[in-house]
C-alpha positions as CSV (number, residue, x, y, z in Angstrom):
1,X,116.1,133.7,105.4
2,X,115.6,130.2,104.8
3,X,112.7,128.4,106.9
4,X,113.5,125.0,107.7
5,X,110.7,122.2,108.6
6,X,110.7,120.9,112.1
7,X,108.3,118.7,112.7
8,X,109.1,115.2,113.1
9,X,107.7,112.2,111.6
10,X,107.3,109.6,114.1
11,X,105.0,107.2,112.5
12,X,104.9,104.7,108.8
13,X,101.7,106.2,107.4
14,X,100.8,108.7,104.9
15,X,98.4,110.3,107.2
16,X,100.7,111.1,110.2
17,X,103.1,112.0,107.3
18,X,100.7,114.9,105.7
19,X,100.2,116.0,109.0
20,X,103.7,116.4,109.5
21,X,104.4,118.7,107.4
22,X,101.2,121.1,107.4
23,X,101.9,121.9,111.2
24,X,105.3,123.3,109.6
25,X,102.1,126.2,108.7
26,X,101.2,126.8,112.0
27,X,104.2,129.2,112.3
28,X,104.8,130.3,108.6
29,X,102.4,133.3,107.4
30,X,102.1,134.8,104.1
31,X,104.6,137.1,104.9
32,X,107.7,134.0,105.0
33,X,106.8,133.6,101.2
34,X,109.6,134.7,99.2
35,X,107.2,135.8,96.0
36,X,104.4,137.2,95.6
37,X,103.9,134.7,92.3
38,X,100.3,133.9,90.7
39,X,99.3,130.7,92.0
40,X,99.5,129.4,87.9
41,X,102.7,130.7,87.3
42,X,104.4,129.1,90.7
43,X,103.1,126.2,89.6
44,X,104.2,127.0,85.9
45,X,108.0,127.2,87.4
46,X,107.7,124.6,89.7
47,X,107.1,122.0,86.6
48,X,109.7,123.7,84.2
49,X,112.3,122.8,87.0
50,X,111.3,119.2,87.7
51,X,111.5,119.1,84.2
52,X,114.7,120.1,83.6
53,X,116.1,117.8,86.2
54,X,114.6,114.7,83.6
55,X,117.0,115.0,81.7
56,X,120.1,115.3,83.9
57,X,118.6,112.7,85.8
58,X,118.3,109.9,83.1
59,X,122.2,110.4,81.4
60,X,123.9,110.7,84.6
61,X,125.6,107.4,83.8
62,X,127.0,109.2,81.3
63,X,128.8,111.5,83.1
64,X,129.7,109.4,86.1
65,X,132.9,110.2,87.6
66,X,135.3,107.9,89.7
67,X,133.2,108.3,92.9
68,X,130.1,108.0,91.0
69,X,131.0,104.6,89.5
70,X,132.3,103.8,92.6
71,X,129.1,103.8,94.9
72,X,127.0,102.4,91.5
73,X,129.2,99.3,91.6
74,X,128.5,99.4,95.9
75,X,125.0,99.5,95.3
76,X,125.0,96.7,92.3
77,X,127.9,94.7,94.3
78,X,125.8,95.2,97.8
79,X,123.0,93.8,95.5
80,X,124.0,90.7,94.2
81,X,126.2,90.1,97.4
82,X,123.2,89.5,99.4
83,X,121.5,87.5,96.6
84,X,123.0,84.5,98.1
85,X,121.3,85.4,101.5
86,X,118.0,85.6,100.1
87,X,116.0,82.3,101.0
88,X,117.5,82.2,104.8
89,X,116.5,85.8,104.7
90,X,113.4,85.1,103.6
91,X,112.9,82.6,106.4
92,X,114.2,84.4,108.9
93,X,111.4,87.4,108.1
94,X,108.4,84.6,107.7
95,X,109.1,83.2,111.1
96,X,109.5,86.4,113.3
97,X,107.0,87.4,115.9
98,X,103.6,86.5,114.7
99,X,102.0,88.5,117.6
100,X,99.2,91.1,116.6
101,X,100.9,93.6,117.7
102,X,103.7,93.3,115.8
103,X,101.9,92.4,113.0
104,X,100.1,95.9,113.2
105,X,103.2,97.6,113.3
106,X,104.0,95.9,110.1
107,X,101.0,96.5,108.3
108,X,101.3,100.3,109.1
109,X,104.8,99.8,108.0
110,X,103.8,99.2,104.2
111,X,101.5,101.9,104.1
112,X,104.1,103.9,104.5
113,X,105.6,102.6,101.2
114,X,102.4,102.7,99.4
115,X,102.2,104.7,96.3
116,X,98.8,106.1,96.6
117,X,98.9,107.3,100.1
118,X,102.3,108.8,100.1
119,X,101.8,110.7,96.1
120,X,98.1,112.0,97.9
121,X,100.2,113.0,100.8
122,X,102.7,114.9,99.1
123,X,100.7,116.6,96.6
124,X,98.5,117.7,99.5
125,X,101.7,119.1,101.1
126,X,102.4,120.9,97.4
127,X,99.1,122.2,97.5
128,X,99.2,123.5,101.5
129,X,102.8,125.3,100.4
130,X,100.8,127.3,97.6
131,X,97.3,128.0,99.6
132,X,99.5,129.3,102.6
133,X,102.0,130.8,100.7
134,X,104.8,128.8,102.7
135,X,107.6,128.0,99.6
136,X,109.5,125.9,102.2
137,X,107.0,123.5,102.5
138,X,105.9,123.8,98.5
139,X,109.1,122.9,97.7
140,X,109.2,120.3,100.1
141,X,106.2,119.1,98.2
142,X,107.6,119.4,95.0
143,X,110.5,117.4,95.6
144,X,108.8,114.8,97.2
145,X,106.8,114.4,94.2
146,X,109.7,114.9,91.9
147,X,112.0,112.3,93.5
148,X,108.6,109.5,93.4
149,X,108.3,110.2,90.0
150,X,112.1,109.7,88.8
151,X,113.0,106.7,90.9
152,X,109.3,105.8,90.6
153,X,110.4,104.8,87.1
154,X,113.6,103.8,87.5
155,X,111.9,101.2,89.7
156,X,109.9,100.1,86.9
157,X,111.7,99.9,84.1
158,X,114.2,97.5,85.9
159,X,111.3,95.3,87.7
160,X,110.4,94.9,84.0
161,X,114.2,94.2,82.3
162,X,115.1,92.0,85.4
163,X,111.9,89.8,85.7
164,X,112.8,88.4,88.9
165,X,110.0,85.8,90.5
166,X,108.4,87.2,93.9
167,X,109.1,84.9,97.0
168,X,105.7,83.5,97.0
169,X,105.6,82.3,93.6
170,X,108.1,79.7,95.5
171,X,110.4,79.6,92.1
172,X,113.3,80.5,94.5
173,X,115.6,83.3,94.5
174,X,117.3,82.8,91.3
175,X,114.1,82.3,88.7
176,X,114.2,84.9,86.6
177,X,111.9,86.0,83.3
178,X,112.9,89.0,82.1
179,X,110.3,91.5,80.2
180,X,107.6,89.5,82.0
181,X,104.3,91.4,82.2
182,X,103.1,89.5,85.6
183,X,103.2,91.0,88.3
184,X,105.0,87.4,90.0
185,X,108.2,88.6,88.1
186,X,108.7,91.9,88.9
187,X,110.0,91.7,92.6
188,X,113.8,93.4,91.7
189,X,113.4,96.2,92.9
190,X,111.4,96.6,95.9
191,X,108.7,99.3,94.9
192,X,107.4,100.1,98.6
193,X,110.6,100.2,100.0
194,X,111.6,102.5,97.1
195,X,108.7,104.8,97.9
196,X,109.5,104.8,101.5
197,X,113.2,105.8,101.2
198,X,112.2,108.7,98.6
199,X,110.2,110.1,101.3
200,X,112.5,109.7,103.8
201,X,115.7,110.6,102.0
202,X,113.9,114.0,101.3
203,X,112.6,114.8,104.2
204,X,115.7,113.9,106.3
205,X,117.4,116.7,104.2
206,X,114.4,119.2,104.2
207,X,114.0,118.7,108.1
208,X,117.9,118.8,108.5
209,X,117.7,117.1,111.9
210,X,119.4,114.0,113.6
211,X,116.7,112.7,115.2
212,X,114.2,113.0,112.9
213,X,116.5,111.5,110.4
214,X,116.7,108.3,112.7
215,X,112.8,108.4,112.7
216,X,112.9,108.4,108.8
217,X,115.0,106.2,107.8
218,X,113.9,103.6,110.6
219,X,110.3,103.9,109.1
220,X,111.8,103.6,105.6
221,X,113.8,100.1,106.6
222,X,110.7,98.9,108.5
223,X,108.7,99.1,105.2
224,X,111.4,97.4,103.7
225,X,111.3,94.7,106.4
226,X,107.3,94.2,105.7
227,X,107.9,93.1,102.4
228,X,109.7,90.3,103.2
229,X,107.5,90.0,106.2
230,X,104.6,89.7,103.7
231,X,106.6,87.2,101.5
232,X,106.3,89.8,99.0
233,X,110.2,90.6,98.4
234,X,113.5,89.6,98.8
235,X,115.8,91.1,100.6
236,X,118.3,92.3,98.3
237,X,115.2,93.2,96.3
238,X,114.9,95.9,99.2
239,X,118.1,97.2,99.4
240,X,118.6,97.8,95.9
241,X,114.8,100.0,95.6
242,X,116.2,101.3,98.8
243,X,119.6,102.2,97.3
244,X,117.4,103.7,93.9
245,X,115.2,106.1,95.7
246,X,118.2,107.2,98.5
247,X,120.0,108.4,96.0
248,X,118.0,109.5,93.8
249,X,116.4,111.7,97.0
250,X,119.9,113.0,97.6
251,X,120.4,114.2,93.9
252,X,116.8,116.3,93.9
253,X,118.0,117.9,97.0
254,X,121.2,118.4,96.1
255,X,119.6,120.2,92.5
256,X,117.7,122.5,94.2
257,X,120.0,123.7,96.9
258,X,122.4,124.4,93.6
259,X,119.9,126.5,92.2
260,X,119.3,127.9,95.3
261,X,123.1,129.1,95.7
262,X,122.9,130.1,92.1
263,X,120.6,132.9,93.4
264,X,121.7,134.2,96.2
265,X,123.7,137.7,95.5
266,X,126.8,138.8,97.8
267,X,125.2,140.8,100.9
268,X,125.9,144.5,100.2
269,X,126.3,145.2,104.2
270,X,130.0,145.1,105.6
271,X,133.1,148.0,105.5
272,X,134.1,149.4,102.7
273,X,137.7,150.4,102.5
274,X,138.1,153.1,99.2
275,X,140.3,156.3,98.0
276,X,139.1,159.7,99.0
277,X,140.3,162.5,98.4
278,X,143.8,163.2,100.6
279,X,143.7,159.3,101.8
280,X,141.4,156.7,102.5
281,X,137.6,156.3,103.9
282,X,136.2,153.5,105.8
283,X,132.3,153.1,105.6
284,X,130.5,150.4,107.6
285,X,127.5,149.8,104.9
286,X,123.8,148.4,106.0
């Protein structure tokens, strides 16, 4: 039986966000583990699979079918549509509510996109799933990590090629440098709000619940919204690290539920119509 998570995460910050997802072992014993595993060699398999996925992951373009290319040239075309929108975006971000209030909520907000925090949190959630023996939440843990890591440098290596000069440099939203090693040229894409829609885009699945996936995803776009609050990014810059780590999210999910479907064996309970001898026998099997 497959243990879903059900805790809901209700708050931008690594911390909450952790906490989340340990209470998920406040019901889940050693007996909801589905092996019995040494710790080395869970962790042994756990790696061999995420790194099996690099490789899949890196020449999908490759192998991109018609709806592939399809949301690939809605994600570049959604990108360099809202290009145009950038400096009134921009504005429009720098001169919202400057109460302090509000300006907590988005300081908490880019926490939640913070790469630190949120790798900390989710190896600690890796690490809970093996010390309690809970696989739901270790794998939980594992694709969080895995899905940081893949769009993690997908992020990169395009804030690299594209070069693109941060708001506050005050370049505009066109100045571009590509292979620039300062950091004032690598706002395309948006590396918090990539973070916070990896976590979100996981969890949402793992948790498998409207509400919480509300909660997510509005935690994920107001991290996205605190970069350009912060003068930090533009807003297309968001929605394409946003777009990156959605999808990329989706894919991990999708991988594992795969293999999980791979392994699961026609149930041997049910009736059983055969031959016998001088007609036929029904048997009810369980």
């Amino acid at each position: 039986m497959k243990i879903r998570i059900r805790k809901h995460l209700c708050h931008p910050c690594a911390i909450i966000l952790f906490f989340s997802l340990l209470l998920r072992v406040g019901s889940a014993t050693a007996a909801d583990s589905t092996s019995h595993k040494p710790i080395f060699t869970t962790i042994g398999d756990d790696i061999s699979l995420v790194w099996s996925d690099v490789g899949p992951f890196f020449i999908r373009p490759l192998q991109f079918d018609g709806t592939d290319w399809r949301n690939a040239a809605i994600v570049v075309g959604g990108t360099a549509a809202l290009m145009p929108l950038d400096s009134s975006g921009r504005h429009a971000a720098r001169t919202s509510s400057q109460a302090s209030g509000f300006q907590n909520v988005m300081n908490a907000s880019t926490h939640y996109g913070d790469i630190y925090g949120i790798a900390a949190a989710s190896g600690i959630t890796y690490l809970g799933g093996l010390i309690f023996q809970c696989d739901d939440l270790r794998t939980t843990g594992r694709e969080l990590i895995e899905t940081l890591a893949l769009a993690g440098a997908t992020t990169t290596v395009l804030k690299y090629i594209a070069g693109r000069s941060r708001p506050y440099a005050d370049r505009g939203a066109f100045s571009f440098q590509p292979f620039a090693f300062s950091d004032d040229y690598h706002s395309l894409p948006s590396g918090h709000a990539t973070v916070a829609f990896c976590i979100s885009s996981v969890l949402a699945e793992r948790i498998s619940n409207p509400i919480a996936t509300v909660l997510l995803y509005g935690a994920a776009a107001s991290t996205a919204f605190s970069r350009m609050y912060h003068d930090q990014h533009w807003l297309s810059d968001t929605f394409f690290g946003a777009a990156i780590a959605t999808t990329t999210g989706l894919w991990v999910t999708k991988r594992d539920e795969e293999r999980d479907f791979g392994k699961k064996k026609p149930s041997d309970s049910g009736l059983l119509l055969a031959p016998s001898v001088g007609g036929i026998s029904l048997t009810y099997k369980f």
